[in-house]
N, C-alpha and C positions, 0 to 999 in steps of 0.2 A: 489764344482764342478763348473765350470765354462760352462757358455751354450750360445753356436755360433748357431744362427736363419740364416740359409739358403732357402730365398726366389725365386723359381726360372722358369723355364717352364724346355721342355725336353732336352734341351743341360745337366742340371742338374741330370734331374731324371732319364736319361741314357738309354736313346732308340739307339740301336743298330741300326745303320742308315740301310735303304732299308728293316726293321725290322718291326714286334711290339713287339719283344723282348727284355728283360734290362737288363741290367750289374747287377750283383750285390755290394751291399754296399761297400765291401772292394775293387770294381772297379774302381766307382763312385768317382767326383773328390771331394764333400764332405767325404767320407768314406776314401780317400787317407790323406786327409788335418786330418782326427779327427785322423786316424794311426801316421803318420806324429808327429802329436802334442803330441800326448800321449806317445810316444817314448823318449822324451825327457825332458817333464816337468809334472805339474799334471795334477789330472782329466780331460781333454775337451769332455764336448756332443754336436756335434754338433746334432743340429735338423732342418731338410730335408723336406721343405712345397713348392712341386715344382711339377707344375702340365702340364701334354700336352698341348699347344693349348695356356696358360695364355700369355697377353698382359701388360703391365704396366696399358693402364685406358681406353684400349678399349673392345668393344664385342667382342666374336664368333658370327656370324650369323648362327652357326650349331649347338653348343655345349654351354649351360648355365655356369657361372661361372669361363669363361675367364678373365674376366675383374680384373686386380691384386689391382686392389683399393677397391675393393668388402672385406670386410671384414679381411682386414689387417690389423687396430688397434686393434680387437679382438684377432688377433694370437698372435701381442704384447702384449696383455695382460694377454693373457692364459698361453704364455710359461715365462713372467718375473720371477726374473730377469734376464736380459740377456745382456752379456759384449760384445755382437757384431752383426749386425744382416749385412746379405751382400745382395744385389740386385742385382740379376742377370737378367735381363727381358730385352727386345726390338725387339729380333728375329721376334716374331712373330707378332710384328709391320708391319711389312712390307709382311704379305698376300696379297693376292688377293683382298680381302674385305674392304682394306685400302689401295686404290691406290696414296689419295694423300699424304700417311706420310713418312716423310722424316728425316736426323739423328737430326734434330733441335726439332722435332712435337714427334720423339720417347723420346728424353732427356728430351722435359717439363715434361715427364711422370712419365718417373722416377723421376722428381723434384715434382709430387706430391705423389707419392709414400712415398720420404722422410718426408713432413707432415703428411702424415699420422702417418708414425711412432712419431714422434715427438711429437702427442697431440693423441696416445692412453691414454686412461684411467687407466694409470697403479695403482695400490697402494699404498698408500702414503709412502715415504723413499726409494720406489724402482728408481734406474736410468735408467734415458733415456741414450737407447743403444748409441754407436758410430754408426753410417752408413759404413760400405764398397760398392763404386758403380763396381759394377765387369763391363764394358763394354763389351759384345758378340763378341766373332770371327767373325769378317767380313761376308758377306755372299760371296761365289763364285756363280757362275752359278748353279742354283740347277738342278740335276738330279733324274731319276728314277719315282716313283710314285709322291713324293711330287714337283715333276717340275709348274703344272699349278697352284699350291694352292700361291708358292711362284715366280709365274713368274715377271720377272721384278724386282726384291727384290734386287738383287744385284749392280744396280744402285741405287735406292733409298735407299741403305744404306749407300752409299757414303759420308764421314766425321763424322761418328759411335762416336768412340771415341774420338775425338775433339768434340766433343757437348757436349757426356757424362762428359769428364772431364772440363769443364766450366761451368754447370749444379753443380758440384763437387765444382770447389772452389767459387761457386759461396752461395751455400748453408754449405759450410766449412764440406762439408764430406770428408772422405779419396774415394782415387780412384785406381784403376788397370785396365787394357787394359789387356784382357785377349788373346787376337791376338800376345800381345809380349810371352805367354808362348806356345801356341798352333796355327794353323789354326783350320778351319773347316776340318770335314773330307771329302777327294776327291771322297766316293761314294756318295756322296749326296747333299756336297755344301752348307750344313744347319748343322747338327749334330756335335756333337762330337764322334771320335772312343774310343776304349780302350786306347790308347797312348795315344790319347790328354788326357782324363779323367784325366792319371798318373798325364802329365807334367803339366795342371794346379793346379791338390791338390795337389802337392810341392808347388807350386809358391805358391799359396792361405796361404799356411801355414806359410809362410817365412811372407808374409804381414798380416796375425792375428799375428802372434807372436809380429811383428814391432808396432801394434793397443795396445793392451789387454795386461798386467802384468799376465803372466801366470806360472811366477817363484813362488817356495814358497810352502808349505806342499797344501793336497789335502785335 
């Protein structure tokens, strides 16, 4: 069986925007991406470590264990071996709490992100993953409850994926723009809807598929 480590905040773990309600799994754009895959070739697990609030390598000043640097060599090393692990993180770069970070300040992050993976502790003969950098949907003007948390976010998101992917070839990960499969969604300016969800675990799948050798008995 082959096993996809998806790293991510709640674009991922699928909060129903204006909600604190979730999508379920077979909603969820990992859960569409491991359907997706399994439909056509063998075993895929993906496994789903994607939490509210998570920052690439900053705090919450409300909520402990945002910080996505915080103990991510251990999850590579808990879930090895693993033929892909994708990074999804920098939304929430750009709170309130973090006025001066901008798409250059969110990419270093993700670029240490990918060391970490890189000199987990794995077991010896186990291989170190490929990286996928997922870059986040854009932010729009955020609305609703979550408007002051993320005020301002939508300017200082500004060149998102251009940073992420030169962060990318810069560190020789793979990369996707997940903005060319989805937006955000327009109740909230921050989330993903059910749609989006779909249209990116399609897309996600078509670029695992493109990573990972996933032909071949299970």
């Amino acid at each position: 069986m082959i096993q996809i480590l998806v790293y991510s905040d709640s674009l991922t773990w699928g909060i129903i925007p204006e909600t604190r309600k979730r999508l379920p799994f077979d909603e969820r754009w990992p859960g569409v991406m491991e359907n997706s895959l399994n439909a056509v070739t063998r075993r895929v697990r993906v496994i789903e470590d994607c939490l509210n609030g998570r920052r690439t390598v900053w705090d919450d000043p409300f909520k402990p264990g945002r910080n996505g640097k915080e103990g991510l060599a251990q999850r590579i090393e808990m879930h090895s071996p693993l033929a892909l692990v994708m990074l999804m993180l920098g939304t929430n770069d750009f709170q309130f709490s973090h006025p001066y970070n901008n798409a250059w300040s969110s990419a270093q992050g993700i670029g240490a992100l990918v060391a970490e993976i890189r000199s987990a502790p794995i077991e010896p003969g186990m291989p170190v993953p490929p990286v996928l950098i997922v870059c986040p949907p854009r932010i729009r003007a955020p609305r609703g409850g979550i408007a002051p948390k993320f005020s301002g976010a939508e300017l200082r998101c500004n060149g998102f994926a251009a940073e992420y992917e030169r962060v990318a070839a810069d560190l020789g990960c793979h990369f996707f723009d997940a903005e060319t499969a989805t937006p955000v969604s327009a109740v909230d300016g921050v989330h993903l809807d059910a749609d989006g969800h779909s249209k990116l675990g399609r897309a996600l799948a078509e670029a695992a598929r493109s990573i990972v050798e996933l032909t071949g008995p299970s």
